[in-house]
TIMILUM-635068 format. One record per residue: residue in one letter; x, y, z of N, C-alpha, C in turn; chain. Coordinates in steps of 0.2 Angstrom, whole numbers, plus 5000, padded with zeros to 4 digits. Layout:
<rs>
R aa  nxx  nyy  nzz caxx cayy cazz  cxx  cyy  czz ch
R  A    X    Y    Z    X    Y    Z    X    Y    Z  A
...
</rs>
This chain:
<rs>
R aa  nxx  nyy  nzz caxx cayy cazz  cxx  cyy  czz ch
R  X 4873 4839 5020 4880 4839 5018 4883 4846 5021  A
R  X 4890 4845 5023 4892 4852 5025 4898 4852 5020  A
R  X 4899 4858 5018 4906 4862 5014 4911 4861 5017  A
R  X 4914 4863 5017 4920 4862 5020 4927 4863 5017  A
R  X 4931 4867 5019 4939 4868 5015 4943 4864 5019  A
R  X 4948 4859 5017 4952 4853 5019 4956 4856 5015  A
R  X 4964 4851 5019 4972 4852 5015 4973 4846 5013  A
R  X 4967 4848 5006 4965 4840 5002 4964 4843 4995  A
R  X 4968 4841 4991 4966 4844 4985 4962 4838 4978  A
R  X 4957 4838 4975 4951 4836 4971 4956 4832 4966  A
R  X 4957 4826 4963 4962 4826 4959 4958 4828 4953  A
R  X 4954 4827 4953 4950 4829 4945 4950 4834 4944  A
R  X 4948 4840 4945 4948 4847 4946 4952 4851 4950  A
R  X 4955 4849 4957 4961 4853 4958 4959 4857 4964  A
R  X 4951 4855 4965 4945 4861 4971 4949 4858 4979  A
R  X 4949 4861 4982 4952 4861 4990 4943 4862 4995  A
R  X 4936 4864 4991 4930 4862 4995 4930 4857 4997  A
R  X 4926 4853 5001 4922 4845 5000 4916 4845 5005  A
R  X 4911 4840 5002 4905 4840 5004 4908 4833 5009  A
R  X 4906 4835 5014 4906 4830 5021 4899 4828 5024  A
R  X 4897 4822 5024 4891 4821 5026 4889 4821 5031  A
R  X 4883 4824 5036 4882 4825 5040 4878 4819 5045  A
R  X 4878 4817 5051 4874 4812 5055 4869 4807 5052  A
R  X 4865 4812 5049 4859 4808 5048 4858 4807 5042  A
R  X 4863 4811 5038 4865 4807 5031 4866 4799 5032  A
R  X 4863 4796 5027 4867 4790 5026 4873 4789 5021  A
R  X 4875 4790 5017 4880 4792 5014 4887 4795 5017  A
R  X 4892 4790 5016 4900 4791 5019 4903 4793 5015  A
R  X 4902 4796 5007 4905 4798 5004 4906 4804 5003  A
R  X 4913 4807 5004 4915 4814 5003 4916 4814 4997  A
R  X 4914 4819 4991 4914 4823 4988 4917 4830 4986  A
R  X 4920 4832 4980 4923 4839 4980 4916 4843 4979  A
R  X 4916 4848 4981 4910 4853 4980 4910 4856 4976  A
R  X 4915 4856 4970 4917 4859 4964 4913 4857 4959  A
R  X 4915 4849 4959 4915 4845 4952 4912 4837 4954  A
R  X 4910 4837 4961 4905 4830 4963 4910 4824 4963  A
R  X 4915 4825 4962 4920 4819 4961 4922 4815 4968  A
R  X 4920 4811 4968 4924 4805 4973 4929 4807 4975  A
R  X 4931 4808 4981 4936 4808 4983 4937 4802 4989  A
R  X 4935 4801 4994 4935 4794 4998 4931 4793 5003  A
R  X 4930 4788 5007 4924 4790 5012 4925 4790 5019  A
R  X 4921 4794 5022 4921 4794 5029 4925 4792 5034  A
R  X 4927 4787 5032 4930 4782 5037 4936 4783 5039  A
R  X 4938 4782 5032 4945 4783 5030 4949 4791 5030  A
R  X 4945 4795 5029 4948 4802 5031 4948 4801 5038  A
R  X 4944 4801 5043 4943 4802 5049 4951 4798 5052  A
R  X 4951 4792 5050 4955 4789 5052 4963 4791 5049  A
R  X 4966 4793 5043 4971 4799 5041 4972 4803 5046  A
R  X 4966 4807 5047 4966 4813 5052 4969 4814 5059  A
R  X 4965 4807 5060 4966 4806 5070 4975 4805 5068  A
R  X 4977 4801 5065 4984 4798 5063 4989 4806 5064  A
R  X 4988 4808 5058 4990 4815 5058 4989 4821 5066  A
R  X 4983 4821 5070 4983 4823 5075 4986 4818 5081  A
R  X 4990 4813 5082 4992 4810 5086 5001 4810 5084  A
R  X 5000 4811 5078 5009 4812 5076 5011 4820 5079  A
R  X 5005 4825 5078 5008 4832 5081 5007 4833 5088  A
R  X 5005 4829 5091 5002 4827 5098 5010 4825 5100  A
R  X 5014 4820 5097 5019 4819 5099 5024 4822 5097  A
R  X 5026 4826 5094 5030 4829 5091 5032 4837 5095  A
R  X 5025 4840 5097 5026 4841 5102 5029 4842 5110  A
R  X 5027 4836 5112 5029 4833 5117 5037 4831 5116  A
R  X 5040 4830 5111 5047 4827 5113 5050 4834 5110  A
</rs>
């Protein structure tokens, strides 16, 4: 698992770490590093993020 600070805040605790899995984990579950809580999985952040890098990509541009 790697650590990590995101502009994502824990809803349970309020922590901005999170445990991000790494390759050869099997586990898509990101986690707060604080407090262990569920926050969402792999997939789904990835795919937020590209969204949000494609919207400053264009924002940019125009």
């Amino acid at each position: 698992m790697l650590k990590v600070t995101l502009d994502l805040r824990c809803n349970v605790c309020g922590g901005g770490r999170f445990l991000l899995p790494t390759l050869s984990e099997a586990s898509e579950d990101i986690r707060c590093a604080d407090c262990s809580a569920f926050k969402c999985k792999g997939n789904d952040l990835e795919r937020v993020m590209s969204a949000q890098h494609r919207k400053s990509a264009m924002a940019a541009v125009a």
